[in-house]
N, C-alpha and C positions, 0 to 999 in steps of 0.2 A: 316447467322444465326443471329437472332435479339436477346439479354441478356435482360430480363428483371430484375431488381434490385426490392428489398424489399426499401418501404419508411423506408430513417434514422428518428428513433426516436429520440429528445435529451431528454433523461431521465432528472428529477430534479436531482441538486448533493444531495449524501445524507450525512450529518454532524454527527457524534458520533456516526451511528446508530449500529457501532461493538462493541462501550463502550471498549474504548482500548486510549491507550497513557496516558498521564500525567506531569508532571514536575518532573526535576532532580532539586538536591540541589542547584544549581545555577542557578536555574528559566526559565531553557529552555523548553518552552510547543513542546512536538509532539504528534499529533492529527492526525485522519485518516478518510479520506471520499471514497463516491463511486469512485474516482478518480484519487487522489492522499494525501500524506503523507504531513502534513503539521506542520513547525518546525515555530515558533513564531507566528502563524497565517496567515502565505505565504504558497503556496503551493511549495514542496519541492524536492518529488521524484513522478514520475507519476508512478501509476497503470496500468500496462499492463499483459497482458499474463491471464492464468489460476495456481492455482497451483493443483496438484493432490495431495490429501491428503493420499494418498495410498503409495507415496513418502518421507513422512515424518515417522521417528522414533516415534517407540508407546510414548516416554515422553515429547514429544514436542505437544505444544500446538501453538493457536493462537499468544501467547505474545513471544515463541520461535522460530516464523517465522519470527514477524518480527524483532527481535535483528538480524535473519539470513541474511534478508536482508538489512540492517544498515550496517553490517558486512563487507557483500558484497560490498557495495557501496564504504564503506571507503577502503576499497582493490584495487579498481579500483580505486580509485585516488590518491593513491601513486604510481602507476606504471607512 
């Protein structure tokens, strides 16, 4: 049996276009593209997965996903 694949696209990245992140009082910028999370203008944490928004608690918004995933991440590197 022959698999035929779909052509990969490489989409453009797209920069701010979720209008999210900012600076903390010690002048650390995180910022977020089609791709990954980016902390001083490096990119930081990559973007994978889906999230299902049907999962999340009715008071949680975009800006308390990703504190949730911050969270998370700092979690896993103390272990």
């Amino acid at each position: 049996m022959i698999y035929k694949f779909k052509e990969f696209k490489d989409e453009p990245l797209l920069i701010n276009h979720l209008n999210m992140g900012g600076k903390n009082p010690k002048g650390e910028e995180i910022n977020v593209t089609s791709r990954y999370f980016t902390r001083n203008g490096k990119p930081w944490i990559g973007v994978m997965g889906a999230v299902s928004y049907t999962h999340l608690r009715a008071h949680e918004t975009d800006s308390y996903l990703v504190c949730r995933l911050l969270l998370e991440k700092k979690k896993k590197r103390k272990k």
